[in-house]
N, C-alpha and C positions, 0 to 999 in steps of 0.2 A: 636317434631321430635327427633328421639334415635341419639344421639352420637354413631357410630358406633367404631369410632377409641378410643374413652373414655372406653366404653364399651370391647374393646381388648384387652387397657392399663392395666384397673381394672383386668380381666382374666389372663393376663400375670401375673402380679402383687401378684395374687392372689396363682398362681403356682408356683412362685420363693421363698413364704412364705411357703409355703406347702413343698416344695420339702427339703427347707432348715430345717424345722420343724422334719422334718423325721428321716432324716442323724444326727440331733445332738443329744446327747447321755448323758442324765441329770439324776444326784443319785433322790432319791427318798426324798420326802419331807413329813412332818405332823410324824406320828406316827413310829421310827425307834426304835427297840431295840438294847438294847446293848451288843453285846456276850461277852465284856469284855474279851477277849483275841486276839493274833494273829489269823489270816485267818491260816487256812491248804493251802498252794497252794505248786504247782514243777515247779521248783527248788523253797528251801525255799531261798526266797531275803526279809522276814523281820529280824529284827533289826540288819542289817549290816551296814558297811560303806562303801561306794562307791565312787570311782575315779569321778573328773566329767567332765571327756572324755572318760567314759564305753558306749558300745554298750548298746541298752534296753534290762532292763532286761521283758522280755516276759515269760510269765508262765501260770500254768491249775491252774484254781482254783477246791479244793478238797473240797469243802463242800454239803453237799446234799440240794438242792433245786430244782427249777424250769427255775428260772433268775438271771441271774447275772450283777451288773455295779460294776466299778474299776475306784476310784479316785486318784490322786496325786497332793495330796492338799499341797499347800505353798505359802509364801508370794508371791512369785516372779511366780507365775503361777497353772496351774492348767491342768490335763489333764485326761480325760476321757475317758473308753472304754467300751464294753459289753464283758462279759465273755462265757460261761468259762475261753476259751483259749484267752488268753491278747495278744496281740501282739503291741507294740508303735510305732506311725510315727516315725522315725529317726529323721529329722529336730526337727517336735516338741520335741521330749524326749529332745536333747541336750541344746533345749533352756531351757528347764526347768531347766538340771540339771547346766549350764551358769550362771543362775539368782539368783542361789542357794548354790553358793561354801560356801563350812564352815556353811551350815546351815541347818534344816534338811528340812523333806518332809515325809509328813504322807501318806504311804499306807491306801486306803480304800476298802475295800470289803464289798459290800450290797449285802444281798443275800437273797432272796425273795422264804419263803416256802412252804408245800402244803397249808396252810392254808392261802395263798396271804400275810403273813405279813413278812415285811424286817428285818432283821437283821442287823443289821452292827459289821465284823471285822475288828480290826485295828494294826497298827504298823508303830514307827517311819524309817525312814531310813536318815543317814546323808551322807550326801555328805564333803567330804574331800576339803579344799584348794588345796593340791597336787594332779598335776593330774598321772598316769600313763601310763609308755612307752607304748606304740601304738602297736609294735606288741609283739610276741613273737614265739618258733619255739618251735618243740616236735618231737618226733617221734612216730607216728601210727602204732600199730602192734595187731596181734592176741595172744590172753592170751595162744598162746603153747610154746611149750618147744623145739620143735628138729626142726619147720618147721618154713621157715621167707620169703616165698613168695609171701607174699602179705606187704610187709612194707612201710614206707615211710616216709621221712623229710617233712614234712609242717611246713607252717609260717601262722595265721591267724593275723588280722587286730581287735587288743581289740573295737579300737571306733567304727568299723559298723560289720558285719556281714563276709567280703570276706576272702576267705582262700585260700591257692595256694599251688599245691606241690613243695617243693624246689630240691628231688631228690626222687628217687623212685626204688627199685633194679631191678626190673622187665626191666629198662631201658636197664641192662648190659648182661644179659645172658637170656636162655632159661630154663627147668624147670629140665634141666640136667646138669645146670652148673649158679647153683642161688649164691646169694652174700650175706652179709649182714651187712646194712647198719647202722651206730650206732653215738653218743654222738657228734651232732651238736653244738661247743659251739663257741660261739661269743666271739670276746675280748670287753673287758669297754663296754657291752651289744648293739656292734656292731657299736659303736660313732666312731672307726676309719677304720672302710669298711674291717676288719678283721676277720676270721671263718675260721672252720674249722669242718671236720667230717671224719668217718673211714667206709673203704670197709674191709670184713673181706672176704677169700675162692678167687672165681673167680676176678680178675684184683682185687686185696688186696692191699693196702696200707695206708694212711693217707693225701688226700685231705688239702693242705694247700691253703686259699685264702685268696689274697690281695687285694681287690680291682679288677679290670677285670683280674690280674695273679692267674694263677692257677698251682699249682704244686703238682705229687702224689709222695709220699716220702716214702718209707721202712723204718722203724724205727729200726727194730732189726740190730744186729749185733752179731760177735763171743763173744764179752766182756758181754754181757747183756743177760738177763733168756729168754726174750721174745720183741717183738714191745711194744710199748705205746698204753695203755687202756685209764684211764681217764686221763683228761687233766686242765691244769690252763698256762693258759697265762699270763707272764706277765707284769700288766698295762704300762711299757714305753718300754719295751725294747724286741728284735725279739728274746725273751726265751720264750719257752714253757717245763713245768715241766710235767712229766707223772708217772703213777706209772706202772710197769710192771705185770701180774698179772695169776696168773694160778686157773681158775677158773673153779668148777667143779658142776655140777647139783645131789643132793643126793633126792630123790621122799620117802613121809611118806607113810605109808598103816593105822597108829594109829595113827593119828596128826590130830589137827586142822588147821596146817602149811599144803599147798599142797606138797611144795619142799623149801630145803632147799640149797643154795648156796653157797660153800664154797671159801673160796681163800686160796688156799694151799701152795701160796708164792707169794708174794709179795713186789716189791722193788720201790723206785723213782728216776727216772733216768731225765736230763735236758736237753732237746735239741737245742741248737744254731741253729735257721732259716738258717740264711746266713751263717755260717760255714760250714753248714752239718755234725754238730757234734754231739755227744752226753758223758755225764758223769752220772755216781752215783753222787746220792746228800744222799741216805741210802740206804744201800744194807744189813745190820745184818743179817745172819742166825738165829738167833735164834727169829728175828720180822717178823712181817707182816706188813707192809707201805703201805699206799693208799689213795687214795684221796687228791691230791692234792690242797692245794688253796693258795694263795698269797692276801697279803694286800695291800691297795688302793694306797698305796706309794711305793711296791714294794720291802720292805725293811724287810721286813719275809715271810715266806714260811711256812703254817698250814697241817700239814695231819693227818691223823690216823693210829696209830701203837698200835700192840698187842705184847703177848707174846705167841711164840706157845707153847701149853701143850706139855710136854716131853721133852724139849729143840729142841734145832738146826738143822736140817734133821731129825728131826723124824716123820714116818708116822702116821697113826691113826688117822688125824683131824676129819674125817668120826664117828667116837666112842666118840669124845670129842668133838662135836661143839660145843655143850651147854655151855662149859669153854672158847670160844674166846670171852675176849672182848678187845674192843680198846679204847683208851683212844685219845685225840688229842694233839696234840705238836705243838712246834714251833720254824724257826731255823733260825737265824738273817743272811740276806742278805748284801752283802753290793757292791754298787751297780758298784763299779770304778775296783775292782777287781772279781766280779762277783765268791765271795766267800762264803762260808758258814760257820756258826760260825761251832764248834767241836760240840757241845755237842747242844740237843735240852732242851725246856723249855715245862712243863709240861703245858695244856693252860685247859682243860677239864677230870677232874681225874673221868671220870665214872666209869674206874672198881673198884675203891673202894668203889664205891655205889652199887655193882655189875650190872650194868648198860653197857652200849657199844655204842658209839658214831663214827658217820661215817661221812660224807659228808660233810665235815665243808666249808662254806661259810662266807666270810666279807661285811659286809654291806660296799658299795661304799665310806660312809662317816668316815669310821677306825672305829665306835665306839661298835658295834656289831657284834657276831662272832655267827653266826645259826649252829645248828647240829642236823642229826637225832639223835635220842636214842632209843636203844631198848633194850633187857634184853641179848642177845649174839647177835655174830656174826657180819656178816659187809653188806649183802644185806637186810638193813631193808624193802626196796619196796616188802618181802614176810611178812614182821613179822606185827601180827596184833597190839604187843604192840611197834612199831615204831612211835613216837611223834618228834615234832620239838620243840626244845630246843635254850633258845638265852643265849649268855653270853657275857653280860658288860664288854668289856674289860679295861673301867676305874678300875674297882673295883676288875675286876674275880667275879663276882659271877653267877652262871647260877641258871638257873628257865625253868620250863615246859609251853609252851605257854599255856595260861590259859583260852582262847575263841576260838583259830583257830585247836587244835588237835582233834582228834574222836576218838571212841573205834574202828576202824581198823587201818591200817597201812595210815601215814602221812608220806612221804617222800620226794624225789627229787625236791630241792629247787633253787630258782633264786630271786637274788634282783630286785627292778629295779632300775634305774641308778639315782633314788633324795635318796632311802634310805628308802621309805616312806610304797612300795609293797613289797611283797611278792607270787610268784606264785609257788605251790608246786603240787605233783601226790601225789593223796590221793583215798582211795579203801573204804570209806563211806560207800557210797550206798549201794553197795550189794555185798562187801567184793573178788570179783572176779577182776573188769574191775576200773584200775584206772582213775581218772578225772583229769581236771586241774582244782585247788580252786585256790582264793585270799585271803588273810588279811591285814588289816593297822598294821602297827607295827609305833607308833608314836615316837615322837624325845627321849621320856623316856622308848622305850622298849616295852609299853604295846599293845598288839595287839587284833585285832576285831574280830569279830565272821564270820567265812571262808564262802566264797559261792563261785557256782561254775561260771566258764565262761560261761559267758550266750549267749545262740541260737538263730537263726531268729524262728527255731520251736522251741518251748519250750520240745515237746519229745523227741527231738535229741537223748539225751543221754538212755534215754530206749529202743530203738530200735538199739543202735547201739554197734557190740558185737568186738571193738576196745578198746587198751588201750590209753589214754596219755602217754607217757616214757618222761620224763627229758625234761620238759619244759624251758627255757630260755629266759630272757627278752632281746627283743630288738627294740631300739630307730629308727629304718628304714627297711625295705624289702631289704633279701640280692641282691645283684648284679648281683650276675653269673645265668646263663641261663643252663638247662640242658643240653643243646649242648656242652657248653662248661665245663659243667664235663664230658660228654662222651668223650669227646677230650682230654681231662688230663690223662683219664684214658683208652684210648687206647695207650699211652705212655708207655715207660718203667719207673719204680720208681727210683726216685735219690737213689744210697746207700749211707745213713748214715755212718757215719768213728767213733769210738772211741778216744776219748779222747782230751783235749784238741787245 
């Protein structure tokens, strides 16, 4: 007599092998060759280093065949998928890469051609001890020049995928009375619930937040050229340093530059929070000052200053750009009198190299001082020969990062708060639309080979005809709600007062 219910078990039994048989997704075995090099895939994510709390890197694999499988082989795991286009579970990727700190993980690409047989491409990838801060903020905009309707402040989340807009101009006016919205920077990369950002035209000011206060500030006054452009916060105390800046757009018709950005004067002026004050910290006629930055203790103040060709009020920058270059300095702080030494310290002598260094940045931990460098001028995010530059402030010596620069423009840089990343806007790809890259820069300086922030669709960035603008690391998702910067900024702005 048949076993009826044995007979359903074995069927059942037989379907959960089957089913499970199907879904799993195993490299090829017996006969593999070896293409002896990296896989072509996009974004290229071999032989980099990686955080190991990065979202998955997801990618197309570029090779010509029929089939595709993708392993991520390591001691500590293993994980599998069919290609082209990769895409990793979340959960599984992070345990992988959990299991894995400090050690590496071999990318594999098998790739199965017309003639049925596999190939295999390979490449290691390490995964870093140190992980990297979680999110970071940027500004989103179209590569034009007179039109900024469409912008916006977002904050994306490094470990999974989610982004959010943090402000948006569109929010403030109609298309008759548009805004624009610029240089989101966080203090100690947002570890004490402090940011800040600028409305430039319609309800103009400067956005100070603390925590849920929010305040829109005027910055200019009768003493001073202009409001506060860029900005450095600094690390203890409610000062924030700006440089002032008159900035002008010059267009090539015989360049391989689109346009060229001048700063026709420039000075750094220091703003007291809770005062509502403001001072000179360098105002020379005869220089251009900018870029402010401050060291991890507070106790100097970095920017970049030039010389203008002709001396002191004289016109023509338009005829001589090619001669500005800027060098970086530096002016001792001191912190009980909230004084400046007289005289600044030379820190980065690029125009004697004929060289021009801008945007100087200190690593969190004092012992490195990043800058862009390009051959003139001071908006390197146009110049294709713009690289990021580090200088050993034990020693002084500077050096050309030597894994993380490209042959287009590398710019706009952020630490993040162990000392460890580096996230910068770089114009790679296809020399128009800048991205946001990474590199390791380890405890002696030396840094890794740059990839980009990686998508849930790996085409994201093909398709999408946005820039990154001034990325900035931060350790949290800021606080305030759009509502309440509309609310700040239906307010009248504080006026700033001269002097102290």
């Amino acid at each position: 007599m048949i076993d009826i219910k044995t007979i359903l078990t074995a069927v059942f039994s037989a379907s959960v092998l089957f089913l499970a048989s199907c879904g799993r997704v195993e490299v090829p075995s017996g006969d593999v060759a070896d293409g002896g090099r990296p896989p072509h895939i996009w974004p290229d994510y071999t032989a980099i280093t990686v955080p190991p709390n990065i979202a998955p890197l997801n990618f197309v694999i570029e090779e010509n065949g029929g089939e595709f499988i993708v392993r991520m082989k390591a001691d500590g795991g293993t994980l599998v998928e069919k290609g082209p286009s990769v895409r990793w579970d979340l959960d599984d990727w992070h345990e992988l890469l959990e299991k894995n700190r400090g050690k590496e993980i071999m990318l594999e690409v098998y790739v199965k051609g017309d003639d049925g047989k596999w190939t295999l491409y390979s490449s290691p990838l390490k995964v870093a001890s140190e992980e990297i801060d979680p999110y970071f903020s940027y500004r989103l905009i179209e590569p034009s020049f007179v039109q900024y309707n469409c912008l916006s402040l977002n904050q994306r989340n490094l470990t999974n995928f989610d982004t959010e807009v943090i402000f948006n101009n569109s929010y403030t006016a109609d298309e008759s009375d548009m805004s624009c919205i610029n240089c989101h920077v966080p203090r100690n990369q947002y570890r004490d619930g402090k940011t800040q950002f600028h409305v430039r035209q319609s309800h103009g000011g400067t956005l100070i937040m603390d925590g849920d206060r929010i305040k829109r500030v005027d910055l200019s006054t009768d003493s001073t050229n202009a409001a506060g452009v860029y900005q450095a916060w600094h690390p203890t105390l409610d000062l924030i340093a700006y440089s002032t800046n008159g900035t002008r757009q010059y267009f090539f018709t015989k360049d391989p530059q689109k346009v060229e950005v001048l700063d026709e004067w420039s000075d750094i002026i220091l703003y007291d929070v809770e005062r509502e004050k403001v001072v000179y910290v360098a105002n020379d006629s005869a220089l251009l000052e900018t870029f402010p930055a401050w060291s991890p203790d507070g106790k100097k103040l970095y920017y970049s200053v030039a010389r203008r060709p002709g001396g002191p009020g004289k016109d023509g920058l338009s005829e001589r750009y090619a001669e500005v270059r800027y060098d970086v300095v530096s002016r001792d702080f001191d912190l009980a009198s909230r004084g400046f030494s007289a005289h600044s310290d030379t820190v980065v002598a690029a125009s004697a190299a004929g060289k021009s260094a801008s945007l100087p940045r200190v690593s969190p931990d004092g012992r490195f001082l990043m800058t862009c460098v390009s051959d003139f001028g001071t908006f390197h995010i146009w110049h294709r020969s713009s690289d990021l530059w580090l200088t050993d402030l034990k020693d002084g010596k500077s050096r050309c990062l030597s894994n993380a620069n490209s042959e287009n423009a590398d710019s706009y840089h952020s630490w993040s708060s162990n000392s460890r990343w580096v996230i910068f806007s770089s114009r790679r790809d296809d020399g128009s639309y800048t991205r946001p890259y990474i590199t390791y820069v380890d405890a002696d300086g030396n840094d890794s080979k740059a990839f980009v922030v990686p998508q849930e669709d790996p085409g994201y960035y093909r398709m999408l005809m946005k820039s990154y603008n001034v990325p900035e690391f931060m350790v949290a998702p800021v606080k305030y709600s759009r509502s309440d910067v509309l609310e700040a900024l239906g307010h009248d702005p504080v006026r700033v007062a001269y002097g102290k």
